[in-house]
C-alpha positions as CSV (number, residue, x, y, z in Angstrom):
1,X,-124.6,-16.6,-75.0
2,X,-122.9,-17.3,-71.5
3,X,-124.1,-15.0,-68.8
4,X,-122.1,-13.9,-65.6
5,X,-123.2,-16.7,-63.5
6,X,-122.3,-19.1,-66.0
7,X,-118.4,-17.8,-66.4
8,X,-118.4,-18.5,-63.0
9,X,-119.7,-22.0,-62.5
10,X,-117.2,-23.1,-65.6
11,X,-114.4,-21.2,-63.7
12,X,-115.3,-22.7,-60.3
13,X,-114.8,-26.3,-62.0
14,X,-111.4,-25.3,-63.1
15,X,-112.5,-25.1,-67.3
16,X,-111.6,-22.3,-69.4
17,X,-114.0,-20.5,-71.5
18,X,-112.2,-21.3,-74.5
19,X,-112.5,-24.7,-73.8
20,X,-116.5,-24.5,-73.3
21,X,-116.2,-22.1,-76.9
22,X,-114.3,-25.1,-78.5
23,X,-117.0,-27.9,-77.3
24,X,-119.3,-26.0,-78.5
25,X,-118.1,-25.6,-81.9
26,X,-117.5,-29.4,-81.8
27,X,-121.2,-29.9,-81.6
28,X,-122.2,-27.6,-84.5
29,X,-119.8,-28.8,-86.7
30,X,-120.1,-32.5,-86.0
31,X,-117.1,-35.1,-85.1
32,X,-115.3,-36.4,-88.4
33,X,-115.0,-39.9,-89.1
34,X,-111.6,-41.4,-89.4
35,X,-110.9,-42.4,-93.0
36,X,-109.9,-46.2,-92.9
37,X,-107.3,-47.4,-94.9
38,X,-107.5,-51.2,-94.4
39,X,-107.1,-53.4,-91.1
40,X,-104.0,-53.9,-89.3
41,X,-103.2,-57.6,-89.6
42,X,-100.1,-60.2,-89.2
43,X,-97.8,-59.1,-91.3
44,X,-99.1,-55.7,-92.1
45,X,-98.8,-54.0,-89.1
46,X,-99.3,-56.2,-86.1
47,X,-96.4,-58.1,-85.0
48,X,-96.1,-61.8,-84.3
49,X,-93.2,-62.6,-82.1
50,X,-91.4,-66.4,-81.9
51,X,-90.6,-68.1,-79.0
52,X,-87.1,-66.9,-78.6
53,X,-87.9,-63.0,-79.2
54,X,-90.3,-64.0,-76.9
55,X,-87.3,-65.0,-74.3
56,X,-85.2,-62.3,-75.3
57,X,-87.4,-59.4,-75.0
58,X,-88.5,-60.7,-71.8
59,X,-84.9,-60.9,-70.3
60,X,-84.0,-57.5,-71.5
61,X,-86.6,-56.1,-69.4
62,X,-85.5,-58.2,-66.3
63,X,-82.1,-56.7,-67.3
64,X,-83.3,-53.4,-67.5
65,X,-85.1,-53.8,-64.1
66,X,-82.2,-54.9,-62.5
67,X,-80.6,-51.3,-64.3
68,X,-82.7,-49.4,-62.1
69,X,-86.3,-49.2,-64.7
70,X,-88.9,-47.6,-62.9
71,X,-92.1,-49.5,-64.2
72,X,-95.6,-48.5,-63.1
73,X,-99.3,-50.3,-63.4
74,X,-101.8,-47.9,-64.4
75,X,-105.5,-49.3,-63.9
76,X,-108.5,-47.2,-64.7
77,X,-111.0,-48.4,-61.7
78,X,-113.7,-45.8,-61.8
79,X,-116.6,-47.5,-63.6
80,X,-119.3,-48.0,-60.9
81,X,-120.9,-52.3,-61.3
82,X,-124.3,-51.4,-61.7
83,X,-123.7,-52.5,-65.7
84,X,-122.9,-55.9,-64.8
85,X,-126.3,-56.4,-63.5
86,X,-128.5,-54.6,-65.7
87,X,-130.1,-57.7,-66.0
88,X,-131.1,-58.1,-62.4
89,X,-132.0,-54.9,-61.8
90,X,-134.6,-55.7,-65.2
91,X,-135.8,-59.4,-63.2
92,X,-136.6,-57.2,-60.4
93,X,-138.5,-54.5,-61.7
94,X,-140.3,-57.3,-63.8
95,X,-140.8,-59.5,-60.5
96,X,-142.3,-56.4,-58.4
97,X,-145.7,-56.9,-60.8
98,X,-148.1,-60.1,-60.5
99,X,-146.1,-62.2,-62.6
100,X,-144.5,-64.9,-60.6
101,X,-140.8,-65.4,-60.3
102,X,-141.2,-69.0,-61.4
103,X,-142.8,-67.8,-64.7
104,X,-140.8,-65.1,-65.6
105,X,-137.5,-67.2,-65.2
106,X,-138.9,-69.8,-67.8
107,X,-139.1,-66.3,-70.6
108,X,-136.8,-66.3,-73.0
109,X,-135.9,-62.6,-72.0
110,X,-134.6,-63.2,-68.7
111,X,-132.4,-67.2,-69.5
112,X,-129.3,-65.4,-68.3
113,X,-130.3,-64.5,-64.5
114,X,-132.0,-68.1,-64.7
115,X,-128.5,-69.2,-65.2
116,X,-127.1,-66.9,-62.1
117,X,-129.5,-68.7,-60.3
118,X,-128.6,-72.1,-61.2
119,X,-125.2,-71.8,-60.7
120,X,-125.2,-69.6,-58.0
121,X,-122.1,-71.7,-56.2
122,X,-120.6,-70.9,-58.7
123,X,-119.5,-67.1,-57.6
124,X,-117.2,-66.2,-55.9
125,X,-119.2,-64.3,-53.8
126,X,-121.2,-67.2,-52.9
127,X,-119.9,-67.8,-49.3
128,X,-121.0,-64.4,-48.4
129,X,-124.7,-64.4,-50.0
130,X,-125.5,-67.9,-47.3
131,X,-123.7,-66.2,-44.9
132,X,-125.9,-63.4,-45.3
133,X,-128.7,-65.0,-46.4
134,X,-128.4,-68.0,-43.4
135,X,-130.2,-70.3,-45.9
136,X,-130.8,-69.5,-50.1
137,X,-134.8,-71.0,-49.3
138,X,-137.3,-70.8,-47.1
139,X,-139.1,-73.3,-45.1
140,X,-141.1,-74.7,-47.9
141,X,-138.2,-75.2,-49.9
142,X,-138.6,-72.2,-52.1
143,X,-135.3,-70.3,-53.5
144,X,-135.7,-67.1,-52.2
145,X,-135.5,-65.0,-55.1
146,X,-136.3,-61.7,-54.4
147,X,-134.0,-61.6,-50.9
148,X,-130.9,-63.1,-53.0
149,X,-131.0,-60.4,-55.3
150,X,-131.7,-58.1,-52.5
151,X,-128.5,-59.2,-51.0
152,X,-126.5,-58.7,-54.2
153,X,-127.3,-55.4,-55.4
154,X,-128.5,-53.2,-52.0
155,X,-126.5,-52.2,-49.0
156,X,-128.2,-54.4,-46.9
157,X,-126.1,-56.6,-48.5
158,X,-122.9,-57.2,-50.8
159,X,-124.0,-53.5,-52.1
160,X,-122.5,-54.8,-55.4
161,X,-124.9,-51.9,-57.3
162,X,-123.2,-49.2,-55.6
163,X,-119.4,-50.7,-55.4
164,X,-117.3,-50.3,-58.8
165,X,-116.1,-53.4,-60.4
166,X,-112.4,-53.5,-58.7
167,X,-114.0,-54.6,-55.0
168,X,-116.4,-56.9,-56.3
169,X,-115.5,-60.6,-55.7
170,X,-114.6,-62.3,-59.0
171,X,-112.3,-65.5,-58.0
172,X,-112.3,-68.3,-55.6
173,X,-109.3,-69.7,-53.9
174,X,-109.0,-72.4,-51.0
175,X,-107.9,-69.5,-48.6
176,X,-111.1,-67.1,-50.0
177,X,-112.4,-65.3,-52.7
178,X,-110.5,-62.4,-54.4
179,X,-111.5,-59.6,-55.8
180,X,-110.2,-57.9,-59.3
181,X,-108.3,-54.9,-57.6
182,X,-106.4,-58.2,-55.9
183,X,-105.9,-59.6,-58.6
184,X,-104.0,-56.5,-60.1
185,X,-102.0,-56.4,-57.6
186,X,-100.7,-59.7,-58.1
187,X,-100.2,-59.4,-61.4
188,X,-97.9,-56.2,-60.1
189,X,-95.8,-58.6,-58.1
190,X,-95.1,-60.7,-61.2
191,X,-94.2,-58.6,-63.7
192,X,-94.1,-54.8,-62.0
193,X,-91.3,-55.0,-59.3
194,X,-88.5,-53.0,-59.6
195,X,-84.9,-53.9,-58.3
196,X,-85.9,-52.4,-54.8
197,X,-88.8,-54.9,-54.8
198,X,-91.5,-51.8,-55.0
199,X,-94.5,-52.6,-56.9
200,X,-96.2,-49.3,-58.0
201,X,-99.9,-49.2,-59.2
202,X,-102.3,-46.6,-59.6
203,X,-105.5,-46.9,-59.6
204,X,-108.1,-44.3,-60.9
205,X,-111.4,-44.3,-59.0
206,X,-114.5,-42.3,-58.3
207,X,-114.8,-40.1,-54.9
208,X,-117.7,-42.1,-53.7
209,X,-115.6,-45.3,-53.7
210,X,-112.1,-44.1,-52.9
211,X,-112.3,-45.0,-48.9
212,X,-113.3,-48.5,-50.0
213,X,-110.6,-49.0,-52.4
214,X,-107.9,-47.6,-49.7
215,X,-109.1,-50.3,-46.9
216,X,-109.4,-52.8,-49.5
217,X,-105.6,-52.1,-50.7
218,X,-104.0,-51.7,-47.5
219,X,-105.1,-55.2,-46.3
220,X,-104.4,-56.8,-49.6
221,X,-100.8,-55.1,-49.6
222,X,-100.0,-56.6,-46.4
223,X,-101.4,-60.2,-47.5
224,X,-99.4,-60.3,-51.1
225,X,-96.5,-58.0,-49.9
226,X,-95.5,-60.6,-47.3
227,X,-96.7,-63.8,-49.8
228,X,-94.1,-62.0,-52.4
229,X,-92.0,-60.7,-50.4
230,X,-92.3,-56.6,-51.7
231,X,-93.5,-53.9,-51.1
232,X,-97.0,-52.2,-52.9
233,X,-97.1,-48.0,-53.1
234,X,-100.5,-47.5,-54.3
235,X,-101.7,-44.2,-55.6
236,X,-105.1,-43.5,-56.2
237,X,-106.5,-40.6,-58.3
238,X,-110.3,-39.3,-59.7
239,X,-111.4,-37.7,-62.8
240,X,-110.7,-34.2,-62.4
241,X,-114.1,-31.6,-62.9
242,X,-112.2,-29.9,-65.5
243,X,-112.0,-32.5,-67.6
244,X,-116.3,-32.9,-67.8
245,X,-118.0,-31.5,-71.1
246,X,-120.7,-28.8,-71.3
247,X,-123.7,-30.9,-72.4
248,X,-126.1,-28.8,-75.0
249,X,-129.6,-29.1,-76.7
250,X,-130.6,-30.6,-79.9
251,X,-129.7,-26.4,-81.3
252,X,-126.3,-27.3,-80.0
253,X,-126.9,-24.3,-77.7
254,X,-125.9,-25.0,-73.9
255,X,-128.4,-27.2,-71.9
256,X,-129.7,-25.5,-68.5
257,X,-131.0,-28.3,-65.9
258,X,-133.7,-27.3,-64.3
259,X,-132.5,-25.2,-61.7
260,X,-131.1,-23.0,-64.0
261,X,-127.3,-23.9,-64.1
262,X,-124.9,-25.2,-66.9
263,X,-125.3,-29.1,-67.2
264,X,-121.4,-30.4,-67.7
265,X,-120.8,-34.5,-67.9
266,X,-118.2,-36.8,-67.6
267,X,-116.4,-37.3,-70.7
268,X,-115.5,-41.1,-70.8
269,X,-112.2,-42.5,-70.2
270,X,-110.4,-40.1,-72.4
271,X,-110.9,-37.2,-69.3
272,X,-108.1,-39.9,-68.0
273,X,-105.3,-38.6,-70.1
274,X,-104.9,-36.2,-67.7
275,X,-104.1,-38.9,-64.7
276,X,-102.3,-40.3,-66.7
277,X,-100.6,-37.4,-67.7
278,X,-99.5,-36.8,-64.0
279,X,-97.9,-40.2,-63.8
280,X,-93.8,-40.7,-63.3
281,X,-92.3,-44.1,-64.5
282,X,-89.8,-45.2,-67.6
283,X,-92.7,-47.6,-68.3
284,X,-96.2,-47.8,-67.8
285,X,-98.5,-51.2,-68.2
286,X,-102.0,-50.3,-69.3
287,X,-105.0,-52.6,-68.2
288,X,-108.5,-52.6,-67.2
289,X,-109.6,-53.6,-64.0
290,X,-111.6,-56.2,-65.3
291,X,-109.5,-57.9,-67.7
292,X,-108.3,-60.4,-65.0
293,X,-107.4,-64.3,-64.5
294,X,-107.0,-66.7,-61.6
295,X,-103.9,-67.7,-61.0
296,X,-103.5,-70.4,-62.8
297,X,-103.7,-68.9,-66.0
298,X,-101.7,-65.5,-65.4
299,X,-99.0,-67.1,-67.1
300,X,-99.3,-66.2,-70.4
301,X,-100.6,-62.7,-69.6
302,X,-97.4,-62.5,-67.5
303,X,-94.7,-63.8,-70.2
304,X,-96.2,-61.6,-72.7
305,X,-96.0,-58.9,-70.9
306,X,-92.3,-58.7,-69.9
307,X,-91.7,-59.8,-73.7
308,X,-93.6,-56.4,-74.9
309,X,-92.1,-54.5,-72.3
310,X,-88.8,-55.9,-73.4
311,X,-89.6,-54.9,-77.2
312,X,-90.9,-51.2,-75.9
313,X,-87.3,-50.3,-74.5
314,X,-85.5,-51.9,-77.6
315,X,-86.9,-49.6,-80.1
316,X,-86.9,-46.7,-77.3
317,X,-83.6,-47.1,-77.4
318,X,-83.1,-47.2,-81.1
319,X,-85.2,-44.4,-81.5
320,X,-83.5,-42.7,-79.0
321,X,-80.0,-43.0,-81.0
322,X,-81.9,-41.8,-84.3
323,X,-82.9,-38.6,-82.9
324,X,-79.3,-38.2,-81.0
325,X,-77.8,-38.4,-84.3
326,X,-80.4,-36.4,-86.4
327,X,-79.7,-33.6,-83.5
328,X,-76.4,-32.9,-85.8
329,X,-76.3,-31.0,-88.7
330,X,-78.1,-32.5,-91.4
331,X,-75.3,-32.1,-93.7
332,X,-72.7,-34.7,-91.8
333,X,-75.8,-37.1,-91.8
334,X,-74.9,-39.4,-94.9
335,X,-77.6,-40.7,-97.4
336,X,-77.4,-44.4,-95.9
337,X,-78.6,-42.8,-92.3
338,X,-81.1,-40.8,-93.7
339,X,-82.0,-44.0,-95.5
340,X,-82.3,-46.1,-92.6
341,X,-83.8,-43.5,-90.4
342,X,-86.6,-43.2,-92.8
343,X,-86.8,-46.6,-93.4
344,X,-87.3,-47.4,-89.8
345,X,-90.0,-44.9,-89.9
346,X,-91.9,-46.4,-92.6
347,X,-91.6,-50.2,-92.1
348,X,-91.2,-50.2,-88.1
349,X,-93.5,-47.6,-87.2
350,X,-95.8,-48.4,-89.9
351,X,-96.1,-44.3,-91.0
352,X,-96.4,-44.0,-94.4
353,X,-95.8,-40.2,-96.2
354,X,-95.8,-40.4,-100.0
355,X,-93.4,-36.7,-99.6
356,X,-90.7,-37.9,-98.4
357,X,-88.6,-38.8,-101.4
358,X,-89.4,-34.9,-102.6
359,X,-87.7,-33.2,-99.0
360,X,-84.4,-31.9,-99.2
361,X,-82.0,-33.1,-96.1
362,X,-82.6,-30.2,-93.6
363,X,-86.5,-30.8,-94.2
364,X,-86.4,-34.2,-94.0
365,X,-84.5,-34.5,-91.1
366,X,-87.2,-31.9,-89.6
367,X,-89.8,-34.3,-90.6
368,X,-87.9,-37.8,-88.8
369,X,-87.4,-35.9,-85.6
370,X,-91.6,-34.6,-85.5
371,X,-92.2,-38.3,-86.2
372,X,-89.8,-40.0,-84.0
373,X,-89.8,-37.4,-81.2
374,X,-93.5,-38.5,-79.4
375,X,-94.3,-40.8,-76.9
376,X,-94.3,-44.7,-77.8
377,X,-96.4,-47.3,-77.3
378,X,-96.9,-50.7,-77.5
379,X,-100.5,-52.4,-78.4
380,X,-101.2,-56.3,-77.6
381,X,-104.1,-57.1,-80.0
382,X,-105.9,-60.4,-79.7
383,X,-107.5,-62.7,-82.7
384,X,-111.6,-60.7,-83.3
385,X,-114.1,-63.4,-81.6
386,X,-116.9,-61.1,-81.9
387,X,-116.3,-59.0,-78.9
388,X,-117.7,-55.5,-79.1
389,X,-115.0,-52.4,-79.3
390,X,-112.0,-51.2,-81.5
391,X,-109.8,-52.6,-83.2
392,X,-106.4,-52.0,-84.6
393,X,-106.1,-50.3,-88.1
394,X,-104.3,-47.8,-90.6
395,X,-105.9,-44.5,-91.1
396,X,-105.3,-41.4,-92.5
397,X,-104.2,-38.7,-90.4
398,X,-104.6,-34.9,-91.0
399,X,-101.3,-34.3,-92.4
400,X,-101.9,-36.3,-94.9
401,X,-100.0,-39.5,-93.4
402,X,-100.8,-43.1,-92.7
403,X,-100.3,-44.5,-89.5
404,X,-101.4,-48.0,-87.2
405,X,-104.7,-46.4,-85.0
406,X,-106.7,-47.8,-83.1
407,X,-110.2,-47.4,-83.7
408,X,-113.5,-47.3,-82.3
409,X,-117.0,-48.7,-84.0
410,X,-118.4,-45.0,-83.1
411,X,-115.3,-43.4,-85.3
412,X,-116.1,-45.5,-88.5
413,X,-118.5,-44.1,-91.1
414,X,-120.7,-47.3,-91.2
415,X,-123.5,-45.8,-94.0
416,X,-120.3,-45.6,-96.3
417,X,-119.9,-49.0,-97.7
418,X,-116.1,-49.1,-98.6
419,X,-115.6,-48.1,-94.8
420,X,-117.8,-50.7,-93.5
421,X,-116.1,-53.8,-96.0
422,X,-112.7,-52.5,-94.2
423,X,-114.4,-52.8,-90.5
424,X,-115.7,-56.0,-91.4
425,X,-112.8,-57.8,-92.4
426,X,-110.9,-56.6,-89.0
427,X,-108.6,-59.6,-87.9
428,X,-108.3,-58.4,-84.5
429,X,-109.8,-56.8,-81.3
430,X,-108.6,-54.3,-79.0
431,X,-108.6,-55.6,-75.5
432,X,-106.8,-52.2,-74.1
433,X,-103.3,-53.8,-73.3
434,X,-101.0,-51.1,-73.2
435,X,-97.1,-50.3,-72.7
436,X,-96.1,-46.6,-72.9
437,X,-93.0,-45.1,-72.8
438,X,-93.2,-41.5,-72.1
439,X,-89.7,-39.7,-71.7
440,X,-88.0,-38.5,-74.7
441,X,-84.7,-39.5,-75.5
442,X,-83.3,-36.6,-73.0
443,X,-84.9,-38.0,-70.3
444,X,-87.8,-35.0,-70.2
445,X,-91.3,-35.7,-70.1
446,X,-93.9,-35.7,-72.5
447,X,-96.6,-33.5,-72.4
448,X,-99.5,-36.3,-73.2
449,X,-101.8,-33.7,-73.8
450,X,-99.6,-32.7,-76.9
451,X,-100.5,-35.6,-78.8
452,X,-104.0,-36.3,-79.0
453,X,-106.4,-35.7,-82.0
454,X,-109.2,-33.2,-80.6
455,X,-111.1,-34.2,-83.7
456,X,-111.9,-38.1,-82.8
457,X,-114.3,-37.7,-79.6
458,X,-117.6,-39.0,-79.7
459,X,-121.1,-36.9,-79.8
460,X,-124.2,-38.9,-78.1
461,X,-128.0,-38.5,-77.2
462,X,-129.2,-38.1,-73.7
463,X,-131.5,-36.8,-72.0
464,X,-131.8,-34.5,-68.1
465,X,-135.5,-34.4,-66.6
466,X,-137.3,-35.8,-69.3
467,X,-135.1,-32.8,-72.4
468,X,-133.0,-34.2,-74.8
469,X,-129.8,-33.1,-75.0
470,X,-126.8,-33.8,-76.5
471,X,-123.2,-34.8,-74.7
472,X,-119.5,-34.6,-75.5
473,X,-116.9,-37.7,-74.8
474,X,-113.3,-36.7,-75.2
475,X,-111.0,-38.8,-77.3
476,X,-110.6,-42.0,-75.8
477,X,-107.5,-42.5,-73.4
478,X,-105.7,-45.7,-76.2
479,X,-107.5,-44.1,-79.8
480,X,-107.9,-40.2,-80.0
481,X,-105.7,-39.0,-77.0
482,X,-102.9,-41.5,-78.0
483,X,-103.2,-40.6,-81.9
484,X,-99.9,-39.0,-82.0
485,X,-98.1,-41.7,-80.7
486,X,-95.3,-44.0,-82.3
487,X,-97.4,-47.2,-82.0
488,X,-96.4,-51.1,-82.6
489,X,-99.1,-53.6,-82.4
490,X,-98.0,-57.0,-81.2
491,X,-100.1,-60.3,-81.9
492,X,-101.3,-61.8,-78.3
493,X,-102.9,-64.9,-77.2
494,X,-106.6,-64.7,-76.8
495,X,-106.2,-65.8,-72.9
496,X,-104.8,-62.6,-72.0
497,X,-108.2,-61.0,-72.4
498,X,-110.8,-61.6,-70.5
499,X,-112.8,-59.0,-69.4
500,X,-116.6,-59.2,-67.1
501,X,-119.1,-57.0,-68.7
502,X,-121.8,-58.6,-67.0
503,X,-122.1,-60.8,-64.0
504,X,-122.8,-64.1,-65.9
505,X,-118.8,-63.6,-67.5
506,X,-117.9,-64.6,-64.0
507,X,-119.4,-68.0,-64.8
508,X,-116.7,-68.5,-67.8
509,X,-114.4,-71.2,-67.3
510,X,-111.6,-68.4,-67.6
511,X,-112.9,-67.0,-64.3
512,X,-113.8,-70.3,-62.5
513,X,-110.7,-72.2,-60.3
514,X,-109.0,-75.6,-61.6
């Protein structure tokens, strides 16, 4: 179906053709649901640590720090704002026709930008919109509605449409307001410092903002390096080309824009494996950039996450002596460590093979290294308040195994009612707080891209100049591209997660000072 000029344009952005032939087939045949199990809870596959493993895991990592551990903060930074004030840009468009500001703000529809406007003081961006602004009315005494938002969202003001969410200001302190990408690096300082007092972070962004977030960085580096007395080295990188998805039409053949050429998309955060994949450290702390607190609540996010970093390298290490020993010949391995090994692998790791019992030593000792010999990772899950996203369950896998996933809404088969009961009674939320180990117990690498399940992306409707067509996420970077990981979820407290979807979450108490 591809013609000349279409090799080329998938070979000028760095795809293979088999790649674009695999897509395609993903489309025709359709993206299988994951087959639930039951929810991962306390107990039954999410861990709930005391107060002294707490302490102790959280001093083995300082120990292991002061060993020479090279931790890095990995923070994907590429979503553009405009989301947050969806909202506003909706008040606007209504406010441009002959209804009156006044009236639309009393509508139902439109309570939450009343709110904004209310509490407008209450940003931290506050001190640079009267700035701007000179005064928030006009001589009559009228709030200036249409210029405030103006100010907000255009680049004759904050810009905050264009800028992505890690430069917009989310927190006020006596000395200023902060923004998130601060905010990480703080956090960095606290819990990310090796013994040399480096603090490594790396942030993924988009090419249109990358300038901003190196100015932005380089100040804040000298500010917090000197207030904490180390030294940030940040890295930045963007969502490679080859990592975008051919788009098609509702025939699942390719979709042409109208200029004639290929239409390819971004494929969600799962294209970030790749970054990722690029990354070296002995440990590497997963966050959003908009999961953030003030200071005076980074205390808990901090203490639990030295303790899961602490709990990461303790059954690295364990897992590391399992596959040292099952490297011998399986015939000088006794029952008793074939018994413990397995065990481990079943009660620890939570994978579940009803086979086992039936292998003979050489096969199952072929079977404990596959399983033992991936990357690890370690999951915080928080208590389910209702947010929207996945959550942390056992699945099936393809080889006929059970094993702690976590899943997306978009993965579950919701029309089948046994599937949607086991949804339903989910006890907890993914709020994407990650610890990966990715060095095998020889100190090689991992190839990330080794471990994902190709068969949990995500199929979605769109449309280009008015066509429908159809578009391609790849697995995300924590579910699908991380399927094939060993995987512990740990219970952790609700006040580590508090992410701004929308500009009005800035008017939480979790994101307001004292």
């Amino acid at each position: 179906m591809l013609t000349q000029k279409d090799i080329q344009q998938i070979e000028k952005k760095g795809i293979q053709l088999k790649e674009i032939e695999k897509q395609i087939a993903i489309f025709r045949k359709g993206v299988p649901y994951l087959q639930l199990i039951r929810p991962a809870s306390t107990g039954d596959g999410i861990i709930v640590l005391s107060e002294d493993k707490i302490t102790e895991s959280s001093e083995y990592f300082l120990q292991r720090i002061n060993n020479n551990l090279q931790p890095l903060k990995f923070v994907p930074a590429s979503g553009a704002a405009s989301r947050m004030f969806q909202s506003l840009y909706a008040f606007q468009e209504a406010a441009s026709g002959n209804r009156g500001i006044e009236n639309l703000l009393s509508d139902e529809k439109y309570q939450s930008v009343k709110l904004i406007f209310e509490r407008i003081r209450d940003f931290a961006f506050y001190e640079e919109l009267e700035k701007g602004l000179g005064s928030l009315k006009d001589k009559q005494g009228r709030i200036r509605y249409s210029e405030i938002l103006s100010f907000i969202l255009s680049d004759k003001g904050l810009n905050y449409g264009f800028l992505p969410k890690g430069l917009l200001k989310f927190h006020l302190y006596p000395e200023g307001p902060r923004s998130s990408v601060e905010e990480h690096m703080i956090e960095g300082a606290l819990y990310c410092t090796n013994s040399k007092k480096e603090v490594k972070i790396h942030f993924t962004v988009s090419p249109e903002h990358l300038e901003y977030f190196k100015q932005v960085t380089a100040e804040a580096s000298k500010t917090y390096g000197k207030k904490f007395g180390v030294k940030y080295l940040i890295s930045f990188s963007e969502q490679k080309p080859s990592t975008d998805t051919i788009a098609v039409d509702p025939d699942n053949n390719p979709f042409y824009s109208s200029e004639g050429n290929l239409l390819f998309r971004p494929a969600g955060h799962g294209a970030l494996l790749n970054n990722l994949n690029e990354m070296e450290a002995d440990l590497i702390f997963i966050k959003n950039i908009d999961n953030v607190v003030p200071d005076h609540l980074k205390n808990e996010t901090v203490r639990f996450k030295m303790a899961l970093a602490g709990l990461l390298l303790k059954y690295q290490e364990k897992i590391f002596s399992y596959l040292r020993l099952l490297e011998k010949d399986p015939a000088v391995i006794s029952d008793e460590q074939f018994s413990e090994i397995s065990d481990f692998v079943q009660s620890v790791l939570c994978m579940e093979s009803p086979e086992k019992a039936k292998l003979s030593k050489t096969s199952l000792s072929i079977y404990l290294i596959k399983k033992l010999n991936r990357p690890i990772r370690i999951c915080g899950m928080v208590k389910n308040l209702g947010e929207p996203g996945g959550g942390p369950f056992w699945a099936k896998n393809p080889d006929g195994t059970d094993s702690l996933q976590i899943v997306e809404s978009s993965q579950i088969d919701m029309k089948n009612p046994d599937q949607k009961k086991i949804a339903g009674n989910a006890t907890h939320f993914n709020p994407v707080d990650l610890i990966c180990g990715v060095y095998n117990y020889k100190g090689e690498k991992f190839d990330l891209k080794k471990f994902t399940d190709p068969d949990t992306g995500f199929i979605s409707s769109k449309s280009k100049d008015g066509q429908p067509l159809k578009a391609l996420e790849l697995p995300g970077l924590w579910n699908g591209a991380m399927s094939n990981w060993n995987t512990l979820f740990v219970d952790v407290p609700v006040i580590t997660f508090n992410p701004v979807k929308t500009v009005n979450d800035l008017l939480r108490p979790e994101h307001q000072p004292y």
